[in-house]
C-alpha positions in Angstrom: -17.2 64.5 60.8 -15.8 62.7 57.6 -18.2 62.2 54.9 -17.5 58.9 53.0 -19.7 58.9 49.8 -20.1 55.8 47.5 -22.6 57.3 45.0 -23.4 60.0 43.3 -27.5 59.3 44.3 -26.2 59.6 48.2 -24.7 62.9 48.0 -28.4 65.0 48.5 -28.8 63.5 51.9 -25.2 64.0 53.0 -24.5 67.7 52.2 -27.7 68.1 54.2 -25.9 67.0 57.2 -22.6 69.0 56.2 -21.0 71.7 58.0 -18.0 74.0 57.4 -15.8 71.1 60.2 -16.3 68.6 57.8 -14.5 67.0 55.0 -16.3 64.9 52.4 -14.4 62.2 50.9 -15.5 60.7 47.3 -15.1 57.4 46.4 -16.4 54.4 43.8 -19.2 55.8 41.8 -19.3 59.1 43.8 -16.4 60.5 42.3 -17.9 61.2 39.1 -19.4 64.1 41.1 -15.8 65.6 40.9 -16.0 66.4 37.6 -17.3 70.1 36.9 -19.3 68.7 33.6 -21.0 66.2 35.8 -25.0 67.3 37.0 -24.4 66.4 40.6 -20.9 68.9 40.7 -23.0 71.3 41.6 -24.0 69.5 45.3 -20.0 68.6 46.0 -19.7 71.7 48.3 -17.0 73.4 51.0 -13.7 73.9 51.6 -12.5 70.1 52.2 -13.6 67.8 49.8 -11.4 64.9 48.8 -11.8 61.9 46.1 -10.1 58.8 45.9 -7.9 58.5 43.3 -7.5 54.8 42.7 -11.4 54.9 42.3 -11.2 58.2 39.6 -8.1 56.0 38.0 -10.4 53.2 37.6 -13.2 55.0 36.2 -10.6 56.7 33.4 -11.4 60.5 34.5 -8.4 61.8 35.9 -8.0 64.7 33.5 -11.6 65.2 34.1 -11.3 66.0 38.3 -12.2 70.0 39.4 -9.0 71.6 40.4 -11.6 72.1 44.0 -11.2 68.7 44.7 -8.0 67.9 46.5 -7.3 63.9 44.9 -5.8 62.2 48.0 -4.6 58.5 48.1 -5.1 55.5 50.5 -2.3 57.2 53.0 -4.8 60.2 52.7 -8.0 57.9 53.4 -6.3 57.3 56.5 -5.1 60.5 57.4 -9.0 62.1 57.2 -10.4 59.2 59.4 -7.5 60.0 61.8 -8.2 64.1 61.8 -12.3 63.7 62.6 -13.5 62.1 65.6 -16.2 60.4 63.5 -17.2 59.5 60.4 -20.4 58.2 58.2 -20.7 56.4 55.0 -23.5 57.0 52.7 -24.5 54.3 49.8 
């Protein structure tokens, strides 16, 4: 399953859900999360998770992103819906 998370407040009840198959995919508000300084790094877990980078550009923090988090662009947006079968977005 892809993980699409829009906020940071959304990412408690979505890593309950996760397993090792997933990715988790960051974007708007939720990719503060990315940032290792952040409180909420701490829950951004596993082997696959991705942020958005026009949303981390926007939000001036690109020098700022864990080197964990793989940054991906729109072509990579679609590439992760394409790879899992499903996929859930949490506000």
């Amino acid at each position: 399953m892809l993980h699409i998370i829009k906020s940071v407040a959304a990412l408690d009840d979505a890593m309950a859900l996760y397993s090792e198959q997933d990715d988790v995919l960051l974007i708007e508000e939720a990719v503060y999360a990315a940032n290792p300084q952040h409180k909420a790094f701490t829950k951004v877990k596993g082997p696959a998770v991705f942020a958005l980078q026009s949303d981390i550009e926007a939000r001036g923090i690109t020098n700022r992103i864990s080197p964990s988090i793989t940054v991906i662009n729109y072509s990579g947006f679609v590439e992760l819906t394409t790879k899992q079968a499903k996929s859930l977005t949490w506000d």
